[in-house]
C-alpha positions as a Markdown table, in Angstrom:
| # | Residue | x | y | z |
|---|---|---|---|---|
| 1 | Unk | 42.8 | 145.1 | 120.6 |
| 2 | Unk | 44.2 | 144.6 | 117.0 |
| 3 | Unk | 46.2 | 146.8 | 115.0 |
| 4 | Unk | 47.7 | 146.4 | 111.0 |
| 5 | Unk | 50.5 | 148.8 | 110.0 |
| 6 | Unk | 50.3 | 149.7 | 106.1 |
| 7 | Unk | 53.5 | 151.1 | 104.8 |
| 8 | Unk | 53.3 | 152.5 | 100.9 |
| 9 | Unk | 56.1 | 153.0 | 98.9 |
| 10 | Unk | 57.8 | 151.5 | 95.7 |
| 11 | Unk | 61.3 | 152.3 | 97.4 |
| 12 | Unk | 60.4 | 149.8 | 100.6 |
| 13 | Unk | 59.4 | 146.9 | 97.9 |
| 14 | Unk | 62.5 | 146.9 | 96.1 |
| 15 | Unk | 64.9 | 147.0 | 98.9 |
| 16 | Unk | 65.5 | 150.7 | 98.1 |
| 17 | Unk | 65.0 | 151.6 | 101.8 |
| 18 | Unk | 64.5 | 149.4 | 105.0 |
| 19 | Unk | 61.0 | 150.0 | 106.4 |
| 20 | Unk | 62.0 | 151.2 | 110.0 |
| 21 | Unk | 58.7 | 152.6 | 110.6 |
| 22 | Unk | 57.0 | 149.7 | 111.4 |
| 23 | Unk | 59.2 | 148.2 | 114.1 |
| 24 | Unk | 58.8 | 151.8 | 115.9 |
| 25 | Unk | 55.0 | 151.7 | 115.6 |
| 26 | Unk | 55.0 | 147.6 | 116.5 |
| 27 | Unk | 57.2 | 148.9 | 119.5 |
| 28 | Unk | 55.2 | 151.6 | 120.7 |
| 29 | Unk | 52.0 | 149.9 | 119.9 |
| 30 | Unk | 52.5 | 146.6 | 122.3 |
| 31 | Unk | 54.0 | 149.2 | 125.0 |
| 32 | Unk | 50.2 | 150.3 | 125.4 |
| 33 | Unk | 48.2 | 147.0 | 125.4 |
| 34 | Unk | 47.7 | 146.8 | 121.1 |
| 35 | Unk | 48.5 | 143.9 | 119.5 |
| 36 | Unk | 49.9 | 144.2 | 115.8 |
| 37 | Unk | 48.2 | 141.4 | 113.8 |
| 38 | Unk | 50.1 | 142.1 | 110.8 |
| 39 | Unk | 52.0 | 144.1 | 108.7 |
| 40 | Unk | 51.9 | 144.9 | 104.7 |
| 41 | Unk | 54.2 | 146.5 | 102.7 |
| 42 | Unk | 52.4 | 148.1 | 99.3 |
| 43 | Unk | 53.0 | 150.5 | 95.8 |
| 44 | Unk | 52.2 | 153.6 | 95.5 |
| 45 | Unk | 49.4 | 152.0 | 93.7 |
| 46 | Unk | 45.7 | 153.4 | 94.4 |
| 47 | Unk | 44.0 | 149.6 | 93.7 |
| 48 | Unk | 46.5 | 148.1 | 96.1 |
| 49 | Unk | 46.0 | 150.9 | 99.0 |
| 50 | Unk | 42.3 | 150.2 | 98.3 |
| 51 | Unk | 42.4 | 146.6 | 99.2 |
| 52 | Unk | 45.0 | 147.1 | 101.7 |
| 53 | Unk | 42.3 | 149.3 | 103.9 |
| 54 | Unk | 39.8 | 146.5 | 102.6 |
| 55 | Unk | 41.4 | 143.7 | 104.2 |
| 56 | Unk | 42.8 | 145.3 | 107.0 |
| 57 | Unk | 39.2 | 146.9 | 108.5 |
| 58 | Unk | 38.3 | 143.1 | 108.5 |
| 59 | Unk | 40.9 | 142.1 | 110.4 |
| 60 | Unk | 41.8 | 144.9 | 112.7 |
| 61 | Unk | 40.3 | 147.8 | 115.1 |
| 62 | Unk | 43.0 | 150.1 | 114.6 |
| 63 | Unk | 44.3 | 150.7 | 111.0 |
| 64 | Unk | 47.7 | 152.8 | 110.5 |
| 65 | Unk | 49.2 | 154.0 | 107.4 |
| 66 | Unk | 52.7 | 155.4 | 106.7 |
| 67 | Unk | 53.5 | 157.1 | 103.5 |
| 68 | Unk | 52.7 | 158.5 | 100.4 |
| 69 | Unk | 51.8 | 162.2 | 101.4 |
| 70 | Unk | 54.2 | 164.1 | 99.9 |
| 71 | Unk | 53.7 | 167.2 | 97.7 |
| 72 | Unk | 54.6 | 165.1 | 94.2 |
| 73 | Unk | 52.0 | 163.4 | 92.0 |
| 74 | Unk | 53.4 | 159.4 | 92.9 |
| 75 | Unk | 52.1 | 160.2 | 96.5 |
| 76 | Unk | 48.3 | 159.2 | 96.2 |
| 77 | Unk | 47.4 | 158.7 | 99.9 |
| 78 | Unk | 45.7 | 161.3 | 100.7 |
| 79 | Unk | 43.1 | 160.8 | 97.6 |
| 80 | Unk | 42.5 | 157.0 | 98.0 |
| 81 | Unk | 41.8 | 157.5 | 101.5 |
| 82 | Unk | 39.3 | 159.9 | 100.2 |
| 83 | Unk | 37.6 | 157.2 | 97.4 |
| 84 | Unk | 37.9 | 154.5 | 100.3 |
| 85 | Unk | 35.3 | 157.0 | 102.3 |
| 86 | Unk | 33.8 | 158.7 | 100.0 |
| 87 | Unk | 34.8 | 161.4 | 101.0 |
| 88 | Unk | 36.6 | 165.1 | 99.5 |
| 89 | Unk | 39.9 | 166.9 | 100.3 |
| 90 | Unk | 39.3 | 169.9 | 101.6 |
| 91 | Unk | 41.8 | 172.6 | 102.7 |
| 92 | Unk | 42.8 | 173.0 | 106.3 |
| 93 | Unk | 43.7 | 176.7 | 107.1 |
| 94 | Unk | 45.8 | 175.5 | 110.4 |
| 95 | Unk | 48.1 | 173.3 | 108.4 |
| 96 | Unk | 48.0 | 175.9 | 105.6 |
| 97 | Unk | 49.9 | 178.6 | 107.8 |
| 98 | Unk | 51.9 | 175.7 | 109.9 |
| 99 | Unk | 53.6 | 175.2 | 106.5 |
| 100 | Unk | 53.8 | 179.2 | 105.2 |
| 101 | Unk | 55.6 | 178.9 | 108.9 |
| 102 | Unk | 58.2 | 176.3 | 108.3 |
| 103 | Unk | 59.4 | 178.1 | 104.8 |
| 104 | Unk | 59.3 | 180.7 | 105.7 |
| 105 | Unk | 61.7 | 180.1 | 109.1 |
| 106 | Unk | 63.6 | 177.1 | 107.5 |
| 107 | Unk | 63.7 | 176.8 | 103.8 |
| 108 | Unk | 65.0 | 179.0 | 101.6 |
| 109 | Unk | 63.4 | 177.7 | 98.1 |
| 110 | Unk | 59.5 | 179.9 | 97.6 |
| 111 | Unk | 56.8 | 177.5 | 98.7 |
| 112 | Unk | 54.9 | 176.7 | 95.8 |
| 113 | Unk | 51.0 | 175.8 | 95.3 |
| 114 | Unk | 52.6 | 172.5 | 95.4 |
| 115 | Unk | 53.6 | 172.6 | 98.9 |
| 116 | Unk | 50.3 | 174.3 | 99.8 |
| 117 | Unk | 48.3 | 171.1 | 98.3 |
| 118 | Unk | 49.8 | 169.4 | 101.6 |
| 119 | Unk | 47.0 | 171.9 | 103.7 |
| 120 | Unk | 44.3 | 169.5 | 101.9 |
| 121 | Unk | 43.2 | 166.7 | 104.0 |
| 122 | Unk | 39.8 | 164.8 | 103.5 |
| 123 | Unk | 36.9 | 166.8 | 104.8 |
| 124 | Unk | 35.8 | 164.1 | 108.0 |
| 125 | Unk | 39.0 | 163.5 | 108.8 |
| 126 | Unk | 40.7 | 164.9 | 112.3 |
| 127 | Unk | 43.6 | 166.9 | 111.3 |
| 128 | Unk | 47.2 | 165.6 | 113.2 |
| 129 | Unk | 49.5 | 168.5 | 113.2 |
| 130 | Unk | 52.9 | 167.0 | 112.1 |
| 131 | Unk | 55.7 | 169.6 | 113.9 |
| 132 | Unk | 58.6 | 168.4 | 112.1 |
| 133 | Unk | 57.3 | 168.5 | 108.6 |
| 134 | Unk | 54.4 | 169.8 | 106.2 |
| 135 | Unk | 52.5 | 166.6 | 105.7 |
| 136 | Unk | 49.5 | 166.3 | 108.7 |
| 137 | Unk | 48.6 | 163.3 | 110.1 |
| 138 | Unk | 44.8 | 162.1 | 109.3 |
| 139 | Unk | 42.4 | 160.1 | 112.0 |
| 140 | Unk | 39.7 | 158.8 | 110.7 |
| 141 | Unk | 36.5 | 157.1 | 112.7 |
| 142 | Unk | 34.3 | 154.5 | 111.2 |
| 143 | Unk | 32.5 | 151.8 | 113.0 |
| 144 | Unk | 34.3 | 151.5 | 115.6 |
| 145 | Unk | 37.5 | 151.5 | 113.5 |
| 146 | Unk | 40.4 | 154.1 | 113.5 |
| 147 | Unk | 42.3 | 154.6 | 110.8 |
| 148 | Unk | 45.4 | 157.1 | 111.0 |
| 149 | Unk | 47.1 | 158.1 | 108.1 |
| 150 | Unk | 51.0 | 159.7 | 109.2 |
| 151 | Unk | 54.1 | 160.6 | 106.6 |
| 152 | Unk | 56.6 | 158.3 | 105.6 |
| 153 | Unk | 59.7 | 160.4 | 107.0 |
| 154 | Unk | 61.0 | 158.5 | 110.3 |
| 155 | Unk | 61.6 | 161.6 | 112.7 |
| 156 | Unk | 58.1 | 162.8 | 111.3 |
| 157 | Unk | 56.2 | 159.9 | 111.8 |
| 158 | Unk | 57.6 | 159.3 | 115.5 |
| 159 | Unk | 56.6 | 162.7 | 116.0 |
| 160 | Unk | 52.9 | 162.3 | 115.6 |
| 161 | Unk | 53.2 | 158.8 | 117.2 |
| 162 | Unk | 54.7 | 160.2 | 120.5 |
| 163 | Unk | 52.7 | 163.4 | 120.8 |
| 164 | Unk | 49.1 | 162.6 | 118.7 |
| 165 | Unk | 48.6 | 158.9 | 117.8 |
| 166 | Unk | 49.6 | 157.0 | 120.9 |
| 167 | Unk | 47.7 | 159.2 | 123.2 |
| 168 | Unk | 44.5 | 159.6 | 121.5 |
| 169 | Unk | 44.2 | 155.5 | 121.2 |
| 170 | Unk | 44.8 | 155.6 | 124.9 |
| 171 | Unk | 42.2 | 157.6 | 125.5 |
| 172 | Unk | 39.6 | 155.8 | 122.8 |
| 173 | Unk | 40.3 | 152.1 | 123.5 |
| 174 | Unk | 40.2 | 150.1 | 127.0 |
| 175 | Unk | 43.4 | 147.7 | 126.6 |
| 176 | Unk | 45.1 | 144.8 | 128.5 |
| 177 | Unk | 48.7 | 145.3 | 130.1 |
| 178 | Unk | 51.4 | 144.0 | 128.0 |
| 179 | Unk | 54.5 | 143.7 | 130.0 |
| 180 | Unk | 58.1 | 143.1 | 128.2 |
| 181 | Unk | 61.4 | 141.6 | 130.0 |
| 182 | Unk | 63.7 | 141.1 | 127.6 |
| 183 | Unk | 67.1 | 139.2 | 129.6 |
| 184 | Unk | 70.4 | 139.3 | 127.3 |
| 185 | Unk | 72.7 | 136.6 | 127.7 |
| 186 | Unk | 76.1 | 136.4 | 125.9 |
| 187 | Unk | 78.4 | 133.5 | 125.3 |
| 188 | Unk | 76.0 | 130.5 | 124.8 |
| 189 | Unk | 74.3 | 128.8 | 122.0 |
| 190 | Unk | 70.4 | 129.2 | 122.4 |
| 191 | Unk | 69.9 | 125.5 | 122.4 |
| 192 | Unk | 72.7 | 125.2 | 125.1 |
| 193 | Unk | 70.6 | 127.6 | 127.0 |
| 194 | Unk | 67.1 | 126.0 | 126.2 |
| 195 | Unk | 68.4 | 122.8 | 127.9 |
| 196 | Unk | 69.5 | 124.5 | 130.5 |
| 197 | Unk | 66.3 | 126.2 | 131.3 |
| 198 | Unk | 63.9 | 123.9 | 129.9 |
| 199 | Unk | 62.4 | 123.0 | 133.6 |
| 200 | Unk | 62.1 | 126.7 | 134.7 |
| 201 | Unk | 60.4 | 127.3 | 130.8 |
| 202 | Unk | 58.2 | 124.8 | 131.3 |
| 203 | Unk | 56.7 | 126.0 | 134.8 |
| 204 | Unk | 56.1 | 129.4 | 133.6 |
| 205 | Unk | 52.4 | 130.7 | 134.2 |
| 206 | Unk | 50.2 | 130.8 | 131.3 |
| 207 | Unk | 49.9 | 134.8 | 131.1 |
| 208 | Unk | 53.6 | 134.4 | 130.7 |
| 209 | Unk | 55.0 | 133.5 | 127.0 |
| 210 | Unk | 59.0 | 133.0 | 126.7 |
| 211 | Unk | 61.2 | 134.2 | 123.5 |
| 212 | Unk | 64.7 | 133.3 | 122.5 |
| 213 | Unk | 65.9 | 135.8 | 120.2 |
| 214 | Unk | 69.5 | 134.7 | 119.0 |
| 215 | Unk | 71.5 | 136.9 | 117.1 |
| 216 | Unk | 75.8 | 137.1 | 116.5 |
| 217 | Unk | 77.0 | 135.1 | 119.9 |
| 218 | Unk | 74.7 | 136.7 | 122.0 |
| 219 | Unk | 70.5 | 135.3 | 123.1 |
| 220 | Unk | 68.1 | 137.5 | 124.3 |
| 221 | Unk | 65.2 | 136.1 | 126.2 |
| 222 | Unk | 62.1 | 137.7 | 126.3 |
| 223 | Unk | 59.6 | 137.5 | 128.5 |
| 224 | Unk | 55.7 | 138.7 | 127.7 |
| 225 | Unk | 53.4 | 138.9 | 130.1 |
| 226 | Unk | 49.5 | 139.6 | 129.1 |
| 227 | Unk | 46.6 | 140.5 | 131.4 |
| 228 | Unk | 44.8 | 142.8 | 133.4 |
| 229 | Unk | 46.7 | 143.2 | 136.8 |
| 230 | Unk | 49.2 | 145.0 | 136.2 |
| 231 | Unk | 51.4 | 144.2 | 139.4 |
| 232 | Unk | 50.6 | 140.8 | 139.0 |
| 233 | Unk | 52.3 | 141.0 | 135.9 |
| 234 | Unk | 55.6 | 142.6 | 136.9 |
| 235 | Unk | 55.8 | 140.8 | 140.1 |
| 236 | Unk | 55.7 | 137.5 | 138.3 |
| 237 | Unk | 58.2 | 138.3 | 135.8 |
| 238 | Unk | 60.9 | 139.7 | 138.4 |
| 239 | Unk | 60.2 | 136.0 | 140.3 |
| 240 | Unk | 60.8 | 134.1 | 137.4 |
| 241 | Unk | 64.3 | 136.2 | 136.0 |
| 242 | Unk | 65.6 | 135.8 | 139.9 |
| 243 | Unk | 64.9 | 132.4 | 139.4 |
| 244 | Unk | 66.8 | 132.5 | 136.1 |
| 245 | Unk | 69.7 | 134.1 | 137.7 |
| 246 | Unk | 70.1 | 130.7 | 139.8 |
| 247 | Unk | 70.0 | 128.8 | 136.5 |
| 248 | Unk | 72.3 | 131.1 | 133.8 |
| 249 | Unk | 73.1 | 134.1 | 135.8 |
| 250 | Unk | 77.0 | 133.8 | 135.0 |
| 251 | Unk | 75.8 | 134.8 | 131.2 |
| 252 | Unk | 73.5 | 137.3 | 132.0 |
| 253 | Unk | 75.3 | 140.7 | 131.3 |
| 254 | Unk | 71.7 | 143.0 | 131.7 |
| 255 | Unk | 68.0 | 143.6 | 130.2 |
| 256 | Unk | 67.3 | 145.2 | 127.0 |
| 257 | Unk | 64.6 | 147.1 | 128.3 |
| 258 | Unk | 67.4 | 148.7 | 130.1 |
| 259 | Unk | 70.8 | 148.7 | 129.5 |
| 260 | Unk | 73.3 | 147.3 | 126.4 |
| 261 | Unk | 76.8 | 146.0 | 126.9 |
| 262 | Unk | 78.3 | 148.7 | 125.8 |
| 263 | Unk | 76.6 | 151.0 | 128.4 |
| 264 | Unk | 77.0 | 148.9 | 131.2 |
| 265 | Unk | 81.0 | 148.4 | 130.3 |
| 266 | Unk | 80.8 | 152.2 | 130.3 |
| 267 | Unk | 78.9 | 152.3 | 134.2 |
| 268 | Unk | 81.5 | 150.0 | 135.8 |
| 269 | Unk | 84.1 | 151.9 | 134.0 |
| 270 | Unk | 82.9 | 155.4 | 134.8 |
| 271 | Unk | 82.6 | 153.8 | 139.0 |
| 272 | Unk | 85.8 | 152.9 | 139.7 |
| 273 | Unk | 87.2 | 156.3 | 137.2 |
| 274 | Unk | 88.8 | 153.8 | 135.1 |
| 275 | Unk | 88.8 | 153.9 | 130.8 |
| 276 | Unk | 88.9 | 152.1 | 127.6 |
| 277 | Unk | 90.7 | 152.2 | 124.0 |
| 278 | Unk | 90.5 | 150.1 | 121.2 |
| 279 | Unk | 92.8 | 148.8 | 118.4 |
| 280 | Unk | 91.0 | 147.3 | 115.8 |
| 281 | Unk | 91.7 | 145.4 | 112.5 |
| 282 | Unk | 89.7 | 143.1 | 111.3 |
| 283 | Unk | 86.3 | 145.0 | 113.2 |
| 284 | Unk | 87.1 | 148.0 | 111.2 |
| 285 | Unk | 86.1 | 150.7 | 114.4 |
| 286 | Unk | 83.0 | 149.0 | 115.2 |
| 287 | Unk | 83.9 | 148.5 | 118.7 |
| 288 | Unk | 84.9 | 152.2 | 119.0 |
| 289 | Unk | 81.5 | 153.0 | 117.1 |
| 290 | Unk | 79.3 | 151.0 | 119.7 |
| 291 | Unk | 81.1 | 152.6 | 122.8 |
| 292 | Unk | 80.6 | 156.6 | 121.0 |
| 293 | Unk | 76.9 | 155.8 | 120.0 |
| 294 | Unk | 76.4 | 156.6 | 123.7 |
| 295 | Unk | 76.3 | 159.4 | 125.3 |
| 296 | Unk | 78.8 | 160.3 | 127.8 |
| 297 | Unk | 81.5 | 158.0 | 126.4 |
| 298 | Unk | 84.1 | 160.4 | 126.7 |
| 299 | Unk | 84.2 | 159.7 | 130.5 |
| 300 | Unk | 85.4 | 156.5 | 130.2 |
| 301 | Unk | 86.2 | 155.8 | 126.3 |
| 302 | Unk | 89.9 | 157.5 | 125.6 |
| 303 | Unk | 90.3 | 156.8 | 121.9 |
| 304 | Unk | 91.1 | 154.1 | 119.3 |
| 305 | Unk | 92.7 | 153.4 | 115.7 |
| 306 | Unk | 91.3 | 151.4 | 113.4 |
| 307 | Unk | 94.8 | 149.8 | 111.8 |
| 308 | Unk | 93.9 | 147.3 | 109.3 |
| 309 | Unk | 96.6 | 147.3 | 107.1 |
| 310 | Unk | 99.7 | 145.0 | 108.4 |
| 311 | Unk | 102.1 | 148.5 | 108.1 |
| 312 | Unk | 99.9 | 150.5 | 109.6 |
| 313 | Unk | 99.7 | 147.9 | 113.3 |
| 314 | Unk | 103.7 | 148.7 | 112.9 |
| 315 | Unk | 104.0 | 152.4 | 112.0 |
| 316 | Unk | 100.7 | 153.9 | 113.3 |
| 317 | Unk | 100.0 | 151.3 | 116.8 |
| 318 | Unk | 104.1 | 151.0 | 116.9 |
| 319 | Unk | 104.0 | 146.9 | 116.9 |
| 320 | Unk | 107.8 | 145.6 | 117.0 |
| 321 | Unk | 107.9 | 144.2 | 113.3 |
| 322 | Unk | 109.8 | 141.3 | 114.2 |
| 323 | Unk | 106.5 | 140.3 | 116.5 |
| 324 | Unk | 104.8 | 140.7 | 113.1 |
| 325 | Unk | 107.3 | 138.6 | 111.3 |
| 326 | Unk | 107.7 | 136.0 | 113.7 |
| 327 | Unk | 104.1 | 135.1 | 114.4 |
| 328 | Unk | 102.3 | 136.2 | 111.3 |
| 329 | Unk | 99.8 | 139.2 | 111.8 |
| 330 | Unk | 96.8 | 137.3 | 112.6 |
| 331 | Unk | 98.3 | 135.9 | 115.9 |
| 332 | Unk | 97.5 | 136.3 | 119.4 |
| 333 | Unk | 100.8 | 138.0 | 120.2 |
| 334 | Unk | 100.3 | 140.6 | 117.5 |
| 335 | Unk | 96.9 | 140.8 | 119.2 |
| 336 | Unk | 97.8 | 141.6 | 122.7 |
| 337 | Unk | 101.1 | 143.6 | 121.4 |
| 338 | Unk | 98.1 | 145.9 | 119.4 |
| 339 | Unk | 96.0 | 146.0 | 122.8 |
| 340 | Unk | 99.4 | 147.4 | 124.6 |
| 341 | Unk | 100.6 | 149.7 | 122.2 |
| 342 | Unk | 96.7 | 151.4 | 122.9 |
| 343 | Unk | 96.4 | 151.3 | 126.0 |
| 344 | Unk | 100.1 | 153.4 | 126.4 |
| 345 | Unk | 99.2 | 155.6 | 123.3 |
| 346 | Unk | 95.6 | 156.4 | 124.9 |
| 347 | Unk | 96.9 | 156.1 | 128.2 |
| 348 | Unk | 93.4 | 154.1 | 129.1 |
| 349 | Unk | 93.6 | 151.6 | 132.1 |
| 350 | Unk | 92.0 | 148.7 | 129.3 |
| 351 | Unk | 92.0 | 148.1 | 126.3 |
| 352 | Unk | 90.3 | 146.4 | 122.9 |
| 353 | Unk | 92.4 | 145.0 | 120.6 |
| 354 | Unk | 91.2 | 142.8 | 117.3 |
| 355 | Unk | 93.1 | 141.0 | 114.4 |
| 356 | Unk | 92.2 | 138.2 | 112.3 |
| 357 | Unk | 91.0 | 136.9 | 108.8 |
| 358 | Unk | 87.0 | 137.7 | 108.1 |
| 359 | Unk | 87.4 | 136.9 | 104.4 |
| 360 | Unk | 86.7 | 136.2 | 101.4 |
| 361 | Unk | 90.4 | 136.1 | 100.9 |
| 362 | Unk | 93.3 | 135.0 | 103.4 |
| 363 | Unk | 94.8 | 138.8 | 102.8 |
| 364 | Unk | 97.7 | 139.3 | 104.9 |
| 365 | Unk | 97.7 | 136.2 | 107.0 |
| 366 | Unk | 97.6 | 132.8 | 106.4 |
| 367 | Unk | 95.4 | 131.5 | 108.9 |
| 368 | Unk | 91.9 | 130.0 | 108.8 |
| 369 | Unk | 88.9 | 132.1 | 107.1 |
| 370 | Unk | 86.5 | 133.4 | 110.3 |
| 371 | Unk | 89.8 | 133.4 | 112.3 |
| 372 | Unk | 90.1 | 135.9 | 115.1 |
| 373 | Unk | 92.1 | 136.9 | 118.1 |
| 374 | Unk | 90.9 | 139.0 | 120.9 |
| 375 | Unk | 93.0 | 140.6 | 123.2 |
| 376 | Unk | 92.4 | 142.3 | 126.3 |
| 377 | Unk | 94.7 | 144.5 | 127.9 |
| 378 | Unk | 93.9 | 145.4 | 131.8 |
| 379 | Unk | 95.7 | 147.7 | 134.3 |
| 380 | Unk | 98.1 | 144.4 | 135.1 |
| 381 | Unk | 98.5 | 142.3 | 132.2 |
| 382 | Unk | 97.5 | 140.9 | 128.9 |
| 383 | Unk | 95.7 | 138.1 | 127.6 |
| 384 | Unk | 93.5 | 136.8 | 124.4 |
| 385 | Unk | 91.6 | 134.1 | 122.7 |
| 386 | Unk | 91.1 | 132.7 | 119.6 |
| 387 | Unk | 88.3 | 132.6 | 118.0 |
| 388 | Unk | 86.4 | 130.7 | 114.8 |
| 389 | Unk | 83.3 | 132.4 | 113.9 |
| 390 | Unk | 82.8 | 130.0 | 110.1 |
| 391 | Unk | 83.7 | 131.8 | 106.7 |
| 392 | Unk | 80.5 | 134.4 | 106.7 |
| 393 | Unk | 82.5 | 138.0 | 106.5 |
| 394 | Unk | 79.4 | 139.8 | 108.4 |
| 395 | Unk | 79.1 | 137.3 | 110.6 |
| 396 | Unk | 82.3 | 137.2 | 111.5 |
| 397 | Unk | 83.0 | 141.0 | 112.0 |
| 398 | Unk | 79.6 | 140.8 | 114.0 |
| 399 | Unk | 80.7 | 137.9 | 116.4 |
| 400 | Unk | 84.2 | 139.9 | 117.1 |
| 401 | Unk | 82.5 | 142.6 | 118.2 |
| 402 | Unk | 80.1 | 140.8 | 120.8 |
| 403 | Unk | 83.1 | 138.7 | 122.3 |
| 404 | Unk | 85.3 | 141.8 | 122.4 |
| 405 | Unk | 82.5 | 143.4 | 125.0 |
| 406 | Unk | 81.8 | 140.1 | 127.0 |
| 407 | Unk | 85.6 | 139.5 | 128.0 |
| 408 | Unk | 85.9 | 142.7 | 128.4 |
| 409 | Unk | 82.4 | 142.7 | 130.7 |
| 410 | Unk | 83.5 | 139.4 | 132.6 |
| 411 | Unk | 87.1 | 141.0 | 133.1 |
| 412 | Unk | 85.8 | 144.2 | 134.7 |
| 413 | Unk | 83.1 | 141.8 | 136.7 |
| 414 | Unk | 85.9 | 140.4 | 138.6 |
| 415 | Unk | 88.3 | 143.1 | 139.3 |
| 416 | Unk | 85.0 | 144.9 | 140.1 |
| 417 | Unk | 84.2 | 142.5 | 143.3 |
C-alpha cells in the first residue's frame, strides 16, 4: 500500500517555514501498514497542483494534500481539486455553522463572507470536519484511489489525521504490519558500531531491514520489520536487540519508541528521590531546556543558570575568581567549581555543569575552537572531561549537550546498581 504526501505552499519552498507536516503524516502513515513512496513540495500554483495529483495517482493508492485552504485568494486548493475532477464547490451547511460556532465562541473580529467561503467543498467529496479550525478536510474516491485534501496548520492537520484520516484508511485498505524498533546508543561512532555488529547485521531475517541513523554523538539503530504475522514480527525483533545487548549493550541508554535520555535520567532520578541542576555556558540552557520539555521535571530537576559571560560564573554561580584567573575560564576546574556552586545553590544531589569555546571566535578563553569541559557533580565528588567536538558552533553546542546526559546516565547507572 503506497502513499505520496503533497504539501503546497510558497513559504515551504523558500525555506520560509520547515514542512513538519509531512514527517507527522510519514510517521503515522508507516505506523498502520502504508508505505510513503514519496514526498513533493509545490506553489501555490494551480498547473503545478495539477500535475502534482497527475503524477502522484500513477504512482500511489493513497494521495494526501496539506495546504492551501485558507479563506484568502493565494489558497487555490480547494478549486484545482475541483478542475482535477471535474467537479463544483458546493456549500456544506455542517461546516457552515461549525465555523459561525468557532467566531462566534473564540474570535472576536465579525466573520465575513470570506470566512464562510471555507463551508464550500467540492460537491463528491466526503466532508472531514476539522475541530480545531474552519478549513474541512476533503476525501475523495476514484478508482480505487483516495485522495484527502487537510489544512496546512500543524495542530489542525494532526487533528483530522488522528480522529478522520487514519481511521477511515484502516477501515478502506487491507495492510501489512510494519513494526519499528528504534535502539539509541550514545558515545560511539556509527562505523565503530557497524564493525562491531556487522556479524549480528548480517544474520538478520529478510523481513527484517536495519538503519543507522547518526546524529551529534549519539546512533540510533532502527530496526523494520515488514509482514503479515504480527507476533512473528515483534518476537523476532526483541530476539535480535537481546542479542544486541550482548554485543553493544554498555552504549545502549533506551529505545526511541520509548523513552529519551533525558526522561530516563529523570526515572532513575525520581527512584532513588534524588535531583539535578545545571550550570551552563557555552550550551546556553539547552540542557535545562531538554530536562523541562518533559513533563514532571520538577520532581527531580531543581533549577539551573545559564552564566555565559566570564563575570557572571563569578558573581551570579559565586566561582572563586582566582580559580578563574589561574586556569583560564574554559578549564576543567572552572568546570567542576561551576557544577559545585549549583548543586549548593539548588541544593540538588547532581549536577550539570558546561564551559568551553563553540566559536567563531576564542571570546574569553584562549583555548582550542570546539573546546569543551563537562563536569559532573554527584552527591560525593566532582569530576569532568574534555572534549573536541571540530570548529562547527552548532555542532558543537549539540555534542555538549549529548555528552552532558550520557555521563550523567552512566554515572547514575552505577550508583544505581
Amino acid at each position: 500500500m503506497l502513499a505520496e504526501i503533497i504539501t503546497i505552499g510558497d513559504e515551504i519552498l523558500i525555506g520560509q517555514i520547515i514542512d513538519s507536516n509531512s514527517a507527522f503524516i510519514g510517521k503515522e502513515l508507516n505506523k498502520i501498514g502504508v508505505d510513503v513512496i514519496q514526498i513533493t513540495s509545490i506553489r501555490d500554483d494551480k498547473q503545478d497542483i495539477l500535475k502534482a495529483l497527475t503524477h502522484a495517482e500513477k504512482r500511489a493508492d493513497i494521495i494526501l494534500l496539506t495546504g492551501g485552504l485558507g479563506p484568502t485568494k493565494d489558497d487555490i486548493t480547494k478549486h484545482t481539486i475541483c478542475t482535477y475532477f471535474d467537479d463544483k464547490l458546493v456549500q456544506n451547511i455542517n461546516v457552515l455553522k461549525h465555523i459561525e460556532k468557532l467566531f462566534e465562541k473564540y474570535i472576536s473580529t465579525p466573520i465575513s463572507d470570506i470566512n464562510r467561503q471555507q463551508a464550500l467543498v467540492p460537491s463528491t467529496s466526503t466532508v472531514l470536519m476539522n475541530l480545531y479550525g474552519t478549513a474541512p478536510g476533503m476525501w475523495i474516491d476514484r478508482d480505487d484511489k483516495v485522495f484527502v485534501s487537510m489544512p496546512g496548520v500543524p495542530f489542525e492537520m494532526k487533528g483530522l489525521m488522528k480522529n478522520e484520516v487514519l481511521p477511515r484508511l484502516q477501515k478502506r485498505f487491507d495492510r501489512p504490519y510494519i513494526i519499528h524498533k528504534t535502539v539509541l546508543t550514545y558515545g560511539v561512532g556509527e562505523s565503530a558500531i557497524a564493525a562491531r555488529i556487522e556479524t549480528w547485521e548480517d544474520n538478520l531475517p529478510a523481513f527484517i531491514k536495519l538503519a543507522y541513523l547518526p546524529n551529534l554523538g549519539r546512533v540510533r539503530l532502527r530496526l523494520s520489520a515488514r509482514g503479515n504475522d504480527k507476533k512473528l514480527l515483534e518476537d523476532t525483533i526483541e530476539a535480535k536487540i537481546e542479542e544486541l545487548h550482548n554485543i553493544i549493550g554498555e552504549i545502549i541508554v533506551g529505545y526511541e519508541e520509548d523513552e529519551t535520555i533525558e526522561v530516563r535520567i529523570g526515572q532513575l532520578l525520581v527512584k532513588k528521590g534524588e535531583t539535578i541542576s545545571v550550570a551552563e555556558s557555552c550550551t546556553g540552557g539547552m540542557i535545562a531546556q531538554s530536562f523541562t520539555a518533559n513533563s514532571g521535571a520538577s520532581a527531580y530537576f531543581n533549577g539551573g543558570v545559564v552564566a555565559y559571560a566570564t563575570q557572571s560564573k563569578i558573581d551570579v554561580l559565586g566561582v572563586d575568581r582566582s580559580i578563574v584567573e589561574k586556569y583560564t575560564v574554559t578549564s576543567a576546574e572552572v568546570a567542576e567549581a561551576m557544577a559545585l556552586k549549583a548543586k549548593e545553590r539548588f541544593k540538588s544531589n547532581y549536577a550539570i555543569a558546561t564551559t568551553g569555546n563553540a566559536g567563531p571566535a576564542k571570546g574569553d578563553g584562549a583555548v582550542e575552537i570546539g573546546t569543551v569541559f563537562i563536569a559532573i557533580a554527584t552527591p560525593e565528588n566532582v569530576f569532568s572531561q574534555k572534549f573536541v567536538f571540530g570548529n562547527l558552533r552548532e555542532r558543537t553546542i549539540g555534542k555538549a549537550v549529548t555528552k552532558s546526559f550520557e555521563l550523567l546516565l552512566h554515572e547514575l547507572k552505577d550508583s544505581h546498581k
